[in-house]
N, C-alpha and C positions, 0 to 999 in steps of 0.2 A: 438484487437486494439493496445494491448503493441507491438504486434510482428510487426506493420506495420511502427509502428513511429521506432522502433527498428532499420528496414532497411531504414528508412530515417537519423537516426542519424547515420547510419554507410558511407553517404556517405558524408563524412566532407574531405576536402584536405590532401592527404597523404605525408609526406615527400619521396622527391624524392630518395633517396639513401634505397636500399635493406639492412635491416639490416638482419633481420631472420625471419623465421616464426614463432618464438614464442614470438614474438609482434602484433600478427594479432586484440587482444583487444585492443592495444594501437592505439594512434593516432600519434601526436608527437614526435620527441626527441629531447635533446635541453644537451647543456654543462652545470654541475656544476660549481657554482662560487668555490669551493675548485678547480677543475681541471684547470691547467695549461698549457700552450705549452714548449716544452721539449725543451732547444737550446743543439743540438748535439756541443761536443767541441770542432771540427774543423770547427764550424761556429764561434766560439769565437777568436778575433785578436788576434797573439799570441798563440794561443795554438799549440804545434805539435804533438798532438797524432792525429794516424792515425783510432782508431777504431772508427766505424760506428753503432752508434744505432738509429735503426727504431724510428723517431718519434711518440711520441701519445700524445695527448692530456688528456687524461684521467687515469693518474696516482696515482690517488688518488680517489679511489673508494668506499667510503662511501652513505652507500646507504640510513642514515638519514638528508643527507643535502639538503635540499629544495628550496634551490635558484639555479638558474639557469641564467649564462650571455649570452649565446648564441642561439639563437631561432633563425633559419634562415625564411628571408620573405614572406615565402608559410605560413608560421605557425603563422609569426607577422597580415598578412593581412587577414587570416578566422578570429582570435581571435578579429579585430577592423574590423569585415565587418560588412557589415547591414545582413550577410545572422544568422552569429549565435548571433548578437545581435538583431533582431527583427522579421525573419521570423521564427527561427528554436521554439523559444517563444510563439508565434503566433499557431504556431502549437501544441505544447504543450498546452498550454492552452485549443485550442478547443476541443483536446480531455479529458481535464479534464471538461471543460464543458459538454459533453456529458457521458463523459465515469463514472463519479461518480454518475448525478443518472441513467443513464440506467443499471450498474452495481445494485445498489440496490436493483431498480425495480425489476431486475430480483433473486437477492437474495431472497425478500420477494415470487415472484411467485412460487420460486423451495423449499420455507420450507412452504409454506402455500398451495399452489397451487396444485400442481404435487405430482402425485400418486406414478410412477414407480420411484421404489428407486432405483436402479441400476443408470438411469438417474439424479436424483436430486441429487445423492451426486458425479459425477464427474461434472455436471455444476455447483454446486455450488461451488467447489473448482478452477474451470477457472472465474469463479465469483470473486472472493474472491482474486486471484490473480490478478487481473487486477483491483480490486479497492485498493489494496495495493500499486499497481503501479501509479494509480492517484492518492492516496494521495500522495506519493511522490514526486508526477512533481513538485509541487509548489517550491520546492525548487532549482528544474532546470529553470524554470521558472525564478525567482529571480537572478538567478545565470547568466545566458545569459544578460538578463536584465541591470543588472549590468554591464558590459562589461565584460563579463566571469572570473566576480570576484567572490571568493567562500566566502564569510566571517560568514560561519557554524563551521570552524574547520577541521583536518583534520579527527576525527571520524565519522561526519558526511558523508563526505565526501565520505569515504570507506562504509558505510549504505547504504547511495542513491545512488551508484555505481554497489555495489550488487542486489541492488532491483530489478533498472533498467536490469539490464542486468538477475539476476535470472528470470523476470516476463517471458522474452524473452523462457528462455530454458523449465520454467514450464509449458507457454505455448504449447508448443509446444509437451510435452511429455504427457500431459493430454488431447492434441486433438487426436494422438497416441494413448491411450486408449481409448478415444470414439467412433475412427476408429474401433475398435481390438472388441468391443463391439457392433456394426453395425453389422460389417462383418458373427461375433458369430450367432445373431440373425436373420438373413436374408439367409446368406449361411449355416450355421446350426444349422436350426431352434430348431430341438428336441434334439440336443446335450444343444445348450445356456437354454430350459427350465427348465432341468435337473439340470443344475448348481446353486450353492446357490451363486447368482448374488449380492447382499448385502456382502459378506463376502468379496467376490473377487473386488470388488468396492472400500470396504473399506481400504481393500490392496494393492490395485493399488494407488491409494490417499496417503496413508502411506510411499509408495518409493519413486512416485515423490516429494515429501515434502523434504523427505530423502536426497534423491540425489542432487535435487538443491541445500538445506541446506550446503552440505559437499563440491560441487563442489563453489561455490560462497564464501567457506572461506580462499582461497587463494586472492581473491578480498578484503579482508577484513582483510588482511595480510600485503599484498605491498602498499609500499606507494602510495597515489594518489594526494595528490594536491602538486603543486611547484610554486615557488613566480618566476615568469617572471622579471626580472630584467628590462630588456626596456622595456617592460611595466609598471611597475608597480603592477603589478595584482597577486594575488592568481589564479590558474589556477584549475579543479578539474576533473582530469582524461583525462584531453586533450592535457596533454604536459607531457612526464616522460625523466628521466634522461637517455641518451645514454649510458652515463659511467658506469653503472651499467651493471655487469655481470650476464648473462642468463644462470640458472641453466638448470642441463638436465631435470630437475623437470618441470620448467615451460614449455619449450618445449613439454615435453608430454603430459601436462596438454593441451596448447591450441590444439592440433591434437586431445586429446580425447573430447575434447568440440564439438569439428568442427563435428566427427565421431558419437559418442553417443549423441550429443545431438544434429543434424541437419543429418546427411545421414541417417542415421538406420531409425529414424522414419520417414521419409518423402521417404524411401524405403516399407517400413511400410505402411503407409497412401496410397500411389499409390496402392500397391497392395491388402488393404484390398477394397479399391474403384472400382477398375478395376472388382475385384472377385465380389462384389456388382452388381456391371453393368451388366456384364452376365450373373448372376444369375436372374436377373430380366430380363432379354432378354428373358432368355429362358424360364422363363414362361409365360413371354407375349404372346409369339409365342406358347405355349402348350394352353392357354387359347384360343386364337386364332381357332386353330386349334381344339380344341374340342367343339368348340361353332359352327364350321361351318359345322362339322359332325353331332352335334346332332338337328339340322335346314334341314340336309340330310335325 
C-alpha cells in the first residue's frame, strides 16, 4: 500500500528547468532570501571596466537558510491547488483508514495464526512496515491540510520524510525476499527444505532493516523544510533551495537508490516469477500427461 501511494505522490509538478539528477527525490527549487542578483559593473552608469562576469544569482550558498523568495508559478499553483490541499489528503487518509487495521489484523494472524516461520517472519516485517508508514501519514495528512504548512518543526519533518520514502524502498526489498523464497521452494524444492529457512529469514529481515536505516540517513541529514516567502508557509520536503551545491555524494547516492533499490530487485522479482511460471508449466503438463498414459 505505501509503495502505491508512494507513486502517486511522486507525480506532483516538476520544475521545468533540468537541474541534475541528483534531485530526482526532490521536487522543487525555489531562491534563498540570502541569494542575491549580481549587477555586473558595466551595467552600472559610469563605470568603465570592461571585465565581464557570468551572472548568478546564487552567491551566497548557505545551506542553513530556510527562507526562500523565489518560487516560480508551477510550484506557487500545486502548493495552493485543491490537488495537494484536499485530494492528495483524501487519499492518505483512506489509506490510513484501511491500512492500520488491516495491517494489524494481519500482524495478529502472522504471530498467532501461521505456522511456517520462514513466512510469518518476512510478512510480518512488510506488516510492520507499512503500519509505521500509516502511523505516520497523519502528519502528511495535517500538513497538506493545512495549505502544505509543516508547523512540526524541522526534525520532524526530516522523521516523516524518511519514513515515508524508507517504507517505499523496504518495501520493496522484503517483497524481493519473498520472491527469492517462492522461487527456493517451488523451483528447488529439496534444496529450500534442506536449508535452515528461520535463520536465513531472520537475516534477510536484519539487512533490509539495515540498509534502509543507513540509506534514509542522508534524508535525515539535509535540510527539508523552507519558509515560502509568497506564500507564507512552511513547506516540508516539497520546495529545497536551488542554491545549494550538489555534492558528488548525493549524486551517487540518488543512482544507487534508483539501482539497488528499484532495478535489481524488480529484475529479481520478474525473474524469480517468470522461473515460477515454467516451473509450474511443466508440471502441469507432466501431470497431464502421465495421467493420460496411465488411463491408457
Amino acid at each position: 500500500m505505501g509503495f502505491l501511494i508512494m507513486l502517486f505522490a511522486s507525480c506532483k509538478p516538476k520544475n521545468g528547468s533540468a537541474i541534475d539528477t541528483a534531485s530526482l527525490i526532490k521536487t522543487f527549487r525555489g531562491i534563498s532570501a540570502r541569494d542575491y542578483d549580481y549587477i555586473p559593473p558595466y551595467a552600472i552608469e559610469g563605470e568603465t571596466t570592461t571585465i565581464h562576469i557570468r551572472e548568478n544569482k546564487c552567491t551566497s550558498k548557505k545551506s542553513n537558510d530556510s527562507t526562500l523568495t523565489e518560487v516560480n508559478n508551477t510550484t506557487l499553483e500545486y502548493l495552493s491547488s485543491s490537488v495537494s490541499t484536499k485530494l492528495i489528503p483524501a487519499i492518505y487518509l483512506s489509506a490510513v483508514l484501511l491500512g492500520v487495521p488491516s495491517n494489524a489484523i494481519t500482524l495478529w494472524m502472522l504471530l498467532f495464526r501461521i505456522r511456517s516461520v520462514c513466512t510469518a517472519i518476512l510478512y510480518t516485517n512488510l506488516a510492520v512496515s507499512d503500519l509505521l508508514f500509516c502511523i505516520m501519514l497523519p502528519f502528511k495528512i495535517a500538513y497538506h491540510i493545512n495549505g502544505n504548512n509543516w508547523v512540526f518543526g524541522e526534525l520532524m519533518c526530516r522523521t516523516t520524510t524518511a519514513v515515508f520514502y524508507g517504507n517505499m524502498y523496504c518495501s520493496i526489498l522484503l517483497l524481493t525476499c519473498i520472491s527469492v523464497s517462492r522461487y527456493m521452494a517451488i523451483v528447488h524444492p529439496f534444496t529450500y527444505k534442506s536449508l535452515p529457512k528461520r535463520t536465513y529469514a531472520i537475516a534477510a529481515c536484519a539487512a533490509v532493516w539495515t540498509i534502509i536505516f543507513l540509506y534514509m540517513l542522508p534524508l535525515c541529514i539535509m535540510q527539508q523544510s523552507y519558509y515560502v516567502k509568497q506564500l507564507g508557509i512552511y513547506t516540508c520536503h516539497d520546495v529545497h533551495n536551488a542554491c545549494e551545491t550538489t555534492s558528488s555524494f548525493q549524486f551517487y547516492y540518488y543512482i544507487s537508490l534508483a539501482i539497488f533499490g528499484f532495478l535489481i530487485p524488480l529484475v529479481t522479482i520478474i525473474f524469480c516469477y517468470v522461473s515460477i511460471i515454467r516451473t509450474l508449466k511443466t508440471h502441469e503438463w507432466f501431470w497431464k500427461v502421465l495421467s493420460i498414459i496411465s488411463f491408457t
